[in-house]
ChimeraX commands (.cxc) that place a marker at each C-alpha (Angstrom):
marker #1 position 59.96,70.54,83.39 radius 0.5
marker #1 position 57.19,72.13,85.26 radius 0.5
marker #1 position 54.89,72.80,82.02 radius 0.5
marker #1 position 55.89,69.17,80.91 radius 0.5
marker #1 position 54.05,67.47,84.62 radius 0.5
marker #1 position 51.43,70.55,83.93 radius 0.5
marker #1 position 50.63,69.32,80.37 radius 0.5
marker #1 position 50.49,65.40,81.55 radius 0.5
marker #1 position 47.47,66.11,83.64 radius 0.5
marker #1 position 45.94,67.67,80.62 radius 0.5
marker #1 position 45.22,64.90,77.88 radius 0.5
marker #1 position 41.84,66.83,76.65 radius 0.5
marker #1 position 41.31,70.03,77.85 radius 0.5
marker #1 position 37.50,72.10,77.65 radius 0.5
marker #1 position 38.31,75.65,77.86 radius 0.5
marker #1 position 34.88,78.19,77.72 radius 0.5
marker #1 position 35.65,80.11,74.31 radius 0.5
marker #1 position 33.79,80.93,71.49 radius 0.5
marker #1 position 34.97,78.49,68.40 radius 0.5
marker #1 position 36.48,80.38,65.44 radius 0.5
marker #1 position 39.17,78.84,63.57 radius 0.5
marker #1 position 41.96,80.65,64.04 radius 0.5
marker #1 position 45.88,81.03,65.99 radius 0.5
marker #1 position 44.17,83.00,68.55 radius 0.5
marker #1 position 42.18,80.74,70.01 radius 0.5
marker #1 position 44.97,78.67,70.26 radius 0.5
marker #1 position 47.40,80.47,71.35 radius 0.5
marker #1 position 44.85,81.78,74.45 radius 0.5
marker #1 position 44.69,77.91,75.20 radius 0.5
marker #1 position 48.05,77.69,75.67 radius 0.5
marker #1 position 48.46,80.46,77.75 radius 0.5
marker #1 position 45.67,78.81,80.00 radius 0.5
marker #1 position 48.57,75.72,80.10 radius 0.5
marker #1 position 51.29,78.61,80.75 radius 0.5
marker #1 position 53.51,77.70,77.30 radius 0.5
marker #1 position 54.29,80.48,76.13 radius 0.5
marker #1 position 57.10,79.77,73.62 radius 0.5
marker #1 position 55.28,77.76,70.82 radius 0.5
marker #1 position 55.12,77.03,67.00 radius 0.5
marker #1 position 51.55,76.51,65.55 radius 0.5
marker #1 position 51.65,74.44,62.37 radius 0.5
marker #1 position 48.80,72.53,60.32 radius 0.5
marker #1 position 48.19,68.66,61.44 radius 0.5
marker #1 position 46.90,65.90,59.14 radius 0.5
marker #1 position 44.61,65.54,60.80 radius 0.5
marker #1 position 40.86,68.58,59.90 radius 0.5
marker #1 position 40.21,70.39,62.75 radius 0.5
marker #1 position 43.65,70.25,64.70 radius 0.5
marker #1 position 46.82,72.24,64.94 radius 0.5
marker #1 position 50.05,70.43,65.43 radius 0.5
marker #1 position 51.56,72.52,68.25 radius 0.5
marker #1 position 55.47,72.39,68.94 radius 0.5
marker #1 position 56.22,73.46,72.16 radius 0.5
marker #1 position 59.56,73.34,74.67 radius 0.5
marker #1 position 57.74,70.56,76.23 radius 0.5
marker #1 position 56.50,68.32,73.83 radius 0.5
marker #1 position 54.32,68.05,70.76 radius 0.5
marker #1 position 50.59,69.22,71.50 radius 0.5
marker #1 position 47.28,68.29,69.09 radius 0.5
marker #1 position 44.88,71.87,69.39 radius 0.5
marker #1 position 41.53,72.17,68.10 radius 0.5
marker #1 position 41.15,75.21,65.94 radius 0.5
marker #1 position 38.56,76.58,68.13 radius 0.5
marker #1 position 40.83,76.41,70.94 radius 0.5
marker #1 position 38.65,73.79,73.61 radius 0.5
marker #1 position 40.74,70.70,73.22 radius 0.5
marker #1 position 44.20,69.90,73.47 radius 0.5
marker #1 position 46.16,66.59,73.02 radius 0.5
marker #1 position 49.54,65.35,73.78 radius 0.5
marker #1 position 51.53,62.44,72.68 radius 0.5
marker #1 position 52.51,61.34,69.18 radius 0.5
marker #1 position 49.89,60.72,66.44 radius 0.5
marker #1 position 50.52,57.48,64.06 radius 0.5
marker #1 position 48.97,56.96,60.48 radius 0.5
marker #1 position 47.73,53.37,60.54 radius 0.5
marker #1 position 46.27,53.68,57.17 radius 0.5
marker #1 position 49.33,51.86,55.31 radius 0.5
marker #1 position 51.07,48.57,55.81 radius 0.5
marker #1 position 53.29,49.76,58.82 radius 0.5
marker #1 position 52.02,52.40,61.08 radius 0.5
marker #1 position 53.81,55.95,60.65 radius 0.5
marker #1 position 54.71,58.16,63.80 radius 0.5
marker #1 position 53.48,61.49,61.95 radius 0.5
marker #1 position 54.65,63.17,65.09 radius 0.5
marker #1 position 58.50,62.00,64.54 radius 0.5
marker #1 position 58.29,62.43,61.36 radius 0.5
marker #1 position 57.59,66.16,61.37 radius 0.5
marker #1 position 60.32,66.42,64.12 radius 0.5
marker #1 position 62.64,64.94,61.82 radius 0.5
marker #1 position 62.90,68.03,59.81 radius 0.5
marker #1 position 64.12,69.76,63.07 radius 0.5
marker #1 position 66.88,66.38,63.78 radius 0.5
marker #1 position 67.98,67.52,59.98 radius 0.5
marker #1 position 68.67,71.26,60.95 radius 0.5
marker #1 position 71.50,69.73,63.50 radius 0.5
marker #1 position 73.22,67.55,61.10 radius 0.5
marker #1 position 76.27,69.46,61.54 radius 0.5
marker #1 position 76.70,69.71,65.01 radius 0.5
marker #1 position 76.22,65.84,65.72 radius 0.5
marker #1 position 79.31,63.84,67.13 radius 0.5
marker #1 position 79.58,61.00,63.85 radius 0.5
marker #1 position 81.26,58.01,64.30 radius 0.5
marker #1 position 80.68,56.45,60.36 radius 0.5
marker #1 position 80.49,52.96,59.67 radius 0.5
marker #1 position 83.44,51.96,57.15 radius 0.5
marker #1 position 80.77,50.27,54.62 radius 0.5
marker #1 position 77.63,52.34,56.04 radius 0.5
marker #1 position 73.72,50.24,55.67 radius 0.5
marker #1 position 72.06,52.00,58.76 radius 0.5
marker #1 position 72.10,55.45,60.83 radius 0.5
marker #1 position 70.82,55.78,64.14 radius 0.5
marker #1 position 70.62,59.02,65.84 radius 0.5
marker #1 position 71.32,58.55,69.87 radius 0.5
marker #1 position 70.58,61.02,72.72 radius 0.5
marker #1 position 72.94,60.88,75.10 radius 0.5
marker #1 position 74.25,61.94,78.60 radius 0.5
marker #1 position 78.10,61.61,79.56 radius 0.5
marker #1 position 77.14,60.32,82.95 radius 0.5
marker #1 position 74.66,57.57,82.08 radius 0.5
marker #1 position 76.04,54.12,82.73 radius 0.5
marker #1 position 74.09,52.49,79.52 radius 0.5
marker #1 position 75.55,54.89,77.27 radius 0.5
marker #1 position 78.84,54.24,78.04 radius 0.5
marker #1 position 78.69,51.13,77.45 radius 0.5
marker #1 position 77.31,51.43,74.12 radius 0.5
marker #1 position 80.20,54.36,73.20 radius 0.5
marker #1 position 82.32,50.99,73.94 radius 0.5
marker #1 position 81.18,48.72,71.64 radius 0.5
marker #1 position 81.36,51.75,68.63 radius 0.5
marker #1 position 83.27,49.68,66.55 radius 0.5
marker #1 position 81.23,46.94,66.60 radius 0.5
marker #1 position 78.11,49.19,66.02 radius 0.5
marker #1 position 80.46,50.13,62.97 radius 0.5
marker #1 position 81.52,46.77,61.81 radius 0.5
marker #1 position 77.81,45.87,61.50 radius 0.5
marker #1 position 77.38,48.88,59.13 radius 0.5
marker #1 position 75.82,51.00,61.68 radius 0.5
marker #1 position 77.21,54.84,61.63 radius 0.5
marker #1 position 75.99,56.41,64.97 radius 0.5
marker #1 position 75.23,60.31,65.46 radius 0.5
marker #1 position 75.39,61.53,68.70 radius 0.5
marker #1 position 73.38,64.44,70.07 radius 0.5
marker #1 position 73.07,65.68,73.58 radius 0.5
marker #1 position 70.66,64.53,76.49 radius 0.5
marker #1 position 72.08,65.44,79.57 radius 0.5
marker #1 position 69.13,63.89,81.75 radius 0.5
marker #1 position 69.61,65.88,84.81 radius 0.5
marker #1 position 68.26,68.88,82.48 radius 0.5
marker #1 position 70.14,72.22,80.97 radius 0.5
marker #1 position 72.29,74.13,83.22 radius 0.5
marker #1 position 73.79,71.09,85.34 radius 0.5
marker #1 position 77.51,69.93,85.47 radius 0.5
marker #1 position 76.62,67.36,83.35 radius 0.5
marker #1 position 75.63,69.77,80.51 radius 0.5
marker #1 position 78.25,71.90,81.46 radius 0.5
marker #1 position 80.89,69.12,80.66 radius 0.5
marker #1 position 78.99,67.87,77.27 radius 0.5
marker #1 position 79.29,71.75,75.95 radius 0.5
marker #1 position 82.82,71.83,76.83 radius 0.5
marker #1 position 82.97,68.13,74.64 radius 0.5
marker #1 position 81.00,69.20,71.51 radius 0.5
marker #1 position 82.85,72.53,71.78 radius 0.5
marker #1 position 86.72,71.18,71.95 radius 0.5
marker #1 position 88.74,70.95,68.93 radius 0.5
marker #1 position 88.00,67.47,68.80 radius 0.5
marker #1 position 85.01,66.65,69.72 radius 0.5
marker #1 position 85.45,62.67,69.01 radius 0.5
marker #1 position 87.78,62.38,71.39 radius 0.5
marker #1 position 86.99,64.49,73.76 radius 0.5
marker #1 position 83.51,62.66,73.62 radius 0.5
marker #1 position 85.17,59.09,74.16 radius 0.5
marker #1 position 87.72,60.37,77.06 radius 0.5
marker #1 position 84.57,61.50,78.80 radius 0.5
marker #1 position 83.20,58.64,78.35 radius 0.5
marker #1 position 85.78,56.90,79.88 radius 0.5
marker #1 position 85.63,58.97,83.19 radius 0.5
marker #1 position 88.28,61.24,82.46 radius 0.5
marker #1 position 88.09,65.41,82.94 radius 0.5
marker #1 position 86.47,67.41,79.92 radius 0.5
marker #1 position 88.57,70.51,79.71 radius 0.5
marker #1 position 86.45,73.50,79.69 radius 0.5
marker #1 position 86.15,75.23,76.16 radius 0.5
marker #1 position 82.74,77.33,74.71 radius 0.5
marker #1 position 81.96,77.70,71.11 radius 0.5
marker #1 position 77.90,78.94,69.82 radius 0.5
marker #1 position 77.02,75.71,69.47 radius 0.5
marker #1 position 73.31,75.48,71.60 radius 0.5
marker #1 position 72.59,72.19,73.59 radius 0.5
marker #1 position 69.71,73.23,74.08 radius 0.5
marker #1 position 68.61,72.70,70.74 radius 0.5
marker #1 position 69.23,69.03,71.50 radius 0.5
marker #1 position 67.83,68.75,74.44 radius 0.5
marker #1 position 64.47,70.25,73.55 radius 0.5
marker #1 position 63.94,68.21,70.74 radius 0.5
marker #1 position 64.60,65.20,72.74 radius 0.5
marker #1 position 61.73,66.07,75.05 radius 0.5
marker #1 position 59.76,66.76,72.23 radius 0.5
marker #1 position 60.26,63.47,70.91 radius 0.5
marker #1 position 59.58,62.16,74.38 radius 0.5
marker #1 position 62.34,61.04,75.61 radius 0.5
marker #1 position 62.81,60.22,79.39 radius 0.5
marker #1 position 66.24,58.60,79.49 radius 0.5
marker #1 position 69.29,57.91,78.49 radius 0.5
marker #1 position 70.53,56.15,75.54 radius 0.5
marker #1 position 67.63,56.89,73.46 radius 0.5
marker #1 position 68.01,56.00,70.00 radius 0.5
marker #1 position 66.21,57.19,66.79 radius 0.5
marker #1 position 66.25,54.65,63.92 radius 0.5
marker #1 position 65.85,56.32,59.93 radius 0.5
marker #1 position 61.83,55.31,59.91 radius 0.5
marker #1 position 61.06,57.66,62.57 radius 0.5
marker #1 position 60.99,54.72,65.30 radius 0.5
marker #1 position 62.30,55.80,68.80 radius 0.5
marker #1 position 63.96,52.74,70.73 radius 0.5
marker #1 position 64.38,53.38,74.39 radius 0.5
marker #1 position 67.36,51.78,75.92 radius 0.5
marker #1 position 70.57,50.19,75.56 radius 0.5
marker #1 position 70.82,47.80,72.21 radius 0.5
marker #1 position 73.59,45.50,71.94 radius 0.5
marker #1 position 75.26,45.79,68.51 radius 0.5
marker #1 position 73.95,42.56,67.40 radius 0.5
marker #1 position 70.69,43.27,68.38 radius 0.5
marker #1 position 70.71,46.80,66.96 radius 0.5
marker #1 position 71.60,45.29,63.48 radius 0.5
marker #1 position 69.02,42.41,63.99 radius 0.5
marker #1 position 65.66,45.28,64.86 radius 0.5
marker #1 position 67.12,47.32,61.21 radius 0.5
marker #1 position 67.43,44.75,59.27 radius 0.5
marker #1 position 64.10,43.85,59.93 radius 0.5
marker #1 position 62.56,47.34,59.08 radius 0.5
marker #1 position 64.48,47.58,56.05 radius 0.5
marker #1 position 65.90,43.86,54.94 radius 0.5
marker #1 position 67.87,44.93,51.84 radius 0.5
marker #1 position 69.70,47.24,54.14 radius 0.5
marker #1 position 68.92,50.84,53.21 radius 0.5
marker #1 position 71.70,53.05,52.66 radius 0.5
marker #1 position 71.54,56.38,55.15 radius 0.5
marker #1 position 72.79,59.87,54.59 radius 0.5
marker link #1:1,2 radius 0.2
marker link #1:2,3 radius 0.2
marker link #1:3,4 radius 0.2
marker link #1:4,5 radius 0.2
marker link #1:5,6 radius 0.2
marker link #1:6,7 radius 0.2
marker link #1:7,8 radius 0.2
marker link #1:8,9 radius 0.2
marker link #1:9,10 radius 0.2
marker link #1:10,11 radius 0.2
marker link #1:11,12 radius 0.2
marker link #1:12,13 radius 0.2
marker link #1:13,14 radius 0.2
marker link #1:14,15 radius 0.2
marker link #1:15,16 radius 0.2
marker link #1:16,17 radius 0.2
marker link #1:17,18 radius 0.2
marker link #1:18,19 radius 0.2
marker link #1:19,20 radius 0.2
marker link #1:20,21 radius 0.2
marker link #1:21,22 radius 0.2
marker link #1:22,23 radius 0.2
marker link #1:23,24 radius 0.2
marker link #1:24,25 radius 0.2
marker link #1:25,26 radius 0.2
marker link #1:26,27 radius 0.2
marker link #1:27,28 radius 0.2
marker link #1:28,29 radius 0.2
marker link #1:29,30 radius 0.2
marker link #1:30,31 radius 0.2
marker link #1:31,32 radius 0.2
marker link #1:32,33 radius 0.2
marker link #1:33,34 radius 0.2
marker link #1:34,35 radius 0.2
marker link #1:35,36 radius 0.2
marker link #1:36,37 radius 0.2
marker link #1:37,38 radius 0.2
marker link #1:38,39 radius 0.2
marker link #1:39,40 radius 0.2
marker link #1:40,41 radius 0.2
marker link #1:41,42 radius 0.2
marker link #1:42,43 radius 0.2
marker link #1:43,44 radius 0.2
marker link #1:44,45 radius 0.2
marker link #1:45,46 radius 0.2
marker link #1:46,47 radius 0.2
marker link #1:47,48 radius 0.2
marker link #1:48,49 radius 0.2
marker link #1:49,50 radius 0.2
marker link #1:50,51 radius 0.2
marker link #1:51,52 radius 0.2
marker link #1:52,53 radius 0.2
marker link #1:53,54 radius 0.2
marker link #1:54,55 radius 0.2
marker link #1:55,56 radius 0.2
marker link #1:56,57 radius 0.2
marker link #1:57,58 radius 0.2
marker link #1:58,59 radius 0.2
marker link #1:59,60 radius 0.2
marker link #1:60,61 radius 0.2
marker link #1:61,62 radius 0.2
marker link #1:62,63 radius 0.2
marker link #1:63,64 radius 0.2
marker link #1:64,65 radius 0.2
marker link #1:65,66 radius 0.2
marker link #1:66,67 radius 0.2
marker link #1:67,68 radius 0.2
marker link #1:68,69 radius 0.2
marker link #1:69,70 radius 0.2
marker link #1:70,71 radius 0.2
marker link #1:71,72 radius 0.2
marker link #1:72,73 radius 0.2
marker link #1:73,74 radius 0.2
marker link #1:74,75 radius 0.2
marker link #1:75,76 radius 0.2
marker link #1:76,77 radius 0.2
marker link #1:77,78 radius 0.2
marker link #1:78,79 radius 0.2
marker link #1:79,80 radius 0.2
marker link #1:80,81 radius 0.2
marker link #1:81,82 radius 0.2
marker link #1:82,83 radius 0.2
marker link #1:83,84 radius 0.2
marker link #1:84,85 radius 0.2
marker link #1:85,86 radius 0.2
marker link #1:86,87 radius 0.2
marker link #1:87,88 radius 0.2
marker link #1:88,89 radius 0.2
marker link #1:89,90 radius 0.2
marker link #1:90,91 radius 0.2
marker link #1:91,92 radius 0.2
marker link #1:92,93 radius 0.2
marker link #1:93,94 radius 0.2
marker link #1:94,95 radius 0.2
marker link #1:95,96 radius 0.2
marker link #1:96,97 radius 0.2
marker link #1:97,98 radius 0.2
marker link #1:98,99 radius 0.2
marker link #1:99,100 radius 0.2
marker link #1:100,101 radius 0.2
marker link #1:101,102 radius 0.2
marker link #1:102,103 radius 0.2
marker link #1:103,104 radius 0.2
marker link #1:104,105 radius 0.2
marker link #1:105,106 radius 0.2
marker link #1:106,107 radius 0.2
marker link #1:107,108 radius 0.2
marker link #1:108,109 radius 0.2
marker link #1:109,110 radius 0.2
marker link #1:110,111 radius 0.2
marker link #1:111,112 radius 0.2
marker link #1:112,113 radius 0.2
marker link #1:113,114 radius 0.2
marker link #1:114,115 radius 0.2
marker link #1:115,116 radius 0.2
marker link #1:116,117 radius 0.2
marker link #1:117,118 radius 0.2
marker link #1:118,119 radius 0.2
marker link #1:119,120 radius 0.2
marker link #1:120,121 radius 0.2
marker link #1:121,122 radius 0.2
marker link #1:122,123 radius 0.2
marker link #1:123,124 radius 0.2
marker link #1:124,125 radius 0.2
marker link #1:125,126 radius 0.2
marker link #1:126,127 radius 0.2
marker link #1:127,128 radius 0.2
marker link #1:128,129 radius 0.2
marker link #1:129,130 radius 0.2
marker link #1:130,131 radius 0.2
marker link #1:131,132 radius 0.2
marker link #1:132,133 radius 0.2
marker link #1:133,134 radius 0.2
marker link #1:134,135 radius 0.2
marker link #1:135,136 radius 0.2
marker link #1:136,137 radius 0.2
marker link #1:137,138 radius 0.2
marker link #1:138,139 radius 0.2
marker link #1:139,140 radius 0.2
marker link #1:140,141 radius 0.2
marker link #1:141,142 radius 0.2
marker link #1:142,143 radius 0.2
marker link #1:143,144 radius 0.2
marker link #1:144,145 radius 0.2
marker link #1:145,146 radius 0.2
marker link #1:146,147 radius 0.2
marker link #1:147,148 radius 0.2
marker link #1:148,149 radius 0.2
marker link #1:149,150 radius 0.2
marker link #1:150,151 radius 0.2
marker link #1:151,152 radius 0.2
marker link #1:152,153 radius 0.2
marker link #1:153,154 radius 0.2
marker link #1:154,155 radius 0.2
marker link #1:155,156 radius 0.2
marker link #1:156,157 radius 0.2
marker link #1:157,158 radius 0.2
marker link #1:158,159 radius 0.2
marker link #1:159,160 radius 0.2
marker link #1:160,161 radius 0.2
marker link #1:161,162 radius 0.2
marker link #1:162,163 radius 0.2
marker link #1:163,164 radius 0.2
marker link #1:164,165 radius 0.2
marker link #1:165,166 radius 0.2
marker link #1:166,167 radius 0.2
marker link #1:167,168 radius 0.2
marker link #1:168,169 radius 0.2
marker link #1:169,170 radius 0.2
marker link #1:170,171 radius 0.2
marker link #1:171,172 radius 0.2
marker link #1:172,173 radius 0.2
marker link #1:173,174 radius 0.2
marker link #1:174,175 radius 0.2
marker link #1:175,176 radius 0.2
marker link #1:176,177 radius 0.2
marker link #1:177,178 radius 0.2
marker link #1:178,179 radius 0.2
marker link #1:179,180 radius 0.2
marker link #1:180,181 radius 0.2
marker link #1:181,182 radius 0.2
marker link #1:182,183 radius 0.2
marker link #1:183,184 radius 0.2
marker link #1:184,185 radius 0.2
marker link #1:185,186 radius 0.2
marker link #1:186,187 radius 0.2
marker link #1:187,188 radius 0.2
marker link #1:188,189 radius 0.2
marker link #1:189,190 radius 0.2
marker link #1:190,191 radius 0.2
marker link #1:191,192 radius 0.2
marker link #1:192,193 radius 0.2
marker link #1:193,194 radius 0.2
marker link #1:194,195 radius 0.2
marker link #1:195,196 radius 0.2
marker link #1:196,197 radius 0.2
marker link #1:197,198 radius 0.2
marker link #1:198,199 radius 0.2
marker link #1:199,200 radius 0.2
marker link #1:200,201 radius 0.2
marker link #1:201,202 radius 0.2
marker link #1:202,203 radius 0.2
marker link #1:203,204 radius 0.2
marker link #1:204,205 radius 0.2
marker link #1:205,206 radius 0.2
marker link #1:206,207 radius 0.2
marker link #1:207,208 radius 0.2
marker link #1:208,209 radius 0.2
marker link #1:209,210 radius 0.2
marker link #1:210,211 radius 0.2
marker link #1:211,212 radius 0.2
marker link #1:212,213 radius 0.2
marker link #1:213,214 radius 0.2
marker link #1:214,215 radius 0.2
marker link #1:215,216 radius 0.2
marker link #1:216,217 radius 0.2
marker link #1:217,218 radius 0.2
marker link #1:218,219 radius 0.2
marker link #1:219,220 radius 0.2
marker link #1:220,221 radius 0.2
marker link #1:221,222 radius 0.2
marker link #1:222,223 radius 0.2
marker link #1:223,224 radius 0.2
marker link #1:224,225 radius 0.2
marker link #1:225,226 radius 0.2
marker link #1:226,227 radius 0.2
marker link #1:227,228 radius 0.2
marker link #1:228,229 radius 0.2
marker link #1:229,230 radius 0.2
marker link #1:230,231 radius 0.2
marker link #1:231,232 radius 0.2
marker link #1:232,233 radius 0.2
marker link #1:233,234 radius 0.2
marker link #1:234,235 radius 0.2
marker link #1:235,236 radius 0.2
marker link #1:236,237 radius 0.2
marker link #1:237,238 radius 0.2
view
């Protein structure tokens, strides 16, 4: 996480470089940030560069001098639109398949929840998964494991999205039993890194269809209650 505290200190940056629109500049920015693993894209925004990096979504002038993070909304509609989720919501589609599903019998909402094995708050929403379901609420699970890649937690969550049952493998370790250990290609990773890029700092974490991330354990009432609201006639999800 050390480029993540690195880039917090940085909210606009002046760098000394001549201003020509191009990747260069841009890329010589970042190096002055020491990210070194990034994807340039356009922004919707004249003059900027959306920047995905392993830390976090970055704003770039084209000439290289300024640099932005956090997420940028639209506010020119009715609602305000996170254009930052929504562009990482291409990248949430690209791990459809190796998401831990539980589907709602007669399915109005999905919600997409980060989650960590060992977090106290997740477990007790993994209890209440049939009531999430009864509401009409399918939940997809993707990996968080909050003490970071490489530790026992994620360890145990590869050996659960990796066993020949990954459902209930996922709910014995929720209940505090032993994950045996199995491996399989499947990257956390991938799920962790676009977690952080979404910004998220704990554990549940839970990304609603509209590109709204809700921090924190939701009762299933409540959960039902806050989509309802964004979409009353109950939107169907895929």
């Amino acid at each position: 996480m050390k480029n993540r505290l690195l880039l917090l200190s940085f909210v606009a940056l002046a760098i000394t470089r001549p201003a020509y629109a191009d990747d260069a500049a841009i890329t010589h920015a970042l190096d002055r940030l020491g990210v070194h693993h990034a994807e340039i894209q356009p922004s919707p925004v004249a003059g900027l560069k959306t920047v995905l990096t392993e830390s976090g979504v970055l704003y770039v002038s084209d000439d290289g001098r300024h640099v932005i993070q956090g997420p940028m909304y639209d506010v020119g509609s009715s609602q305000p639109v996170n254009v930052t989720n929504q562009l990482l919501n291409k990248r949430l589609n690209a791990l459809q398949d190796e998401m831990i599903v539980y589907q709602a019998p007669e399915q109005k909402h999905v919600i997409t929840v980060f989650t960590d094995i060992t977090c106290g708050y997740c477990h007790k929403l993994h209890e209440q998964i049939k009531d999430y379901n009864a509401l009409g609420i399918t939940i997809r699970y993707l990996a968080f494991p909050r003490q970071g890649l490489n530790s026992q937690a994620e360890k145990d969550m590869v050996s659960v999205w990796c066993s020949a049952d990954p459902k209930t493998a996922f709910t014995k370790a929720m209940h505090g039993d032993a994950v045996p250990p199995a491996t399989c290609k499947i990257d956390l990773s991938r799920h962790y890194q676009l977690g952080v890029q979404y910004g998220i700092q704990g554990t549940p974490a839970i990304l609603l269809e509209s590109g709204v991330m809700v921090p924190g354990y939701q009762s299933p009432k409540e959960m039902a209650a806050m989509l309802d609201q964004q979409s009353p006639n109950g939107a169907t999800g895929g």
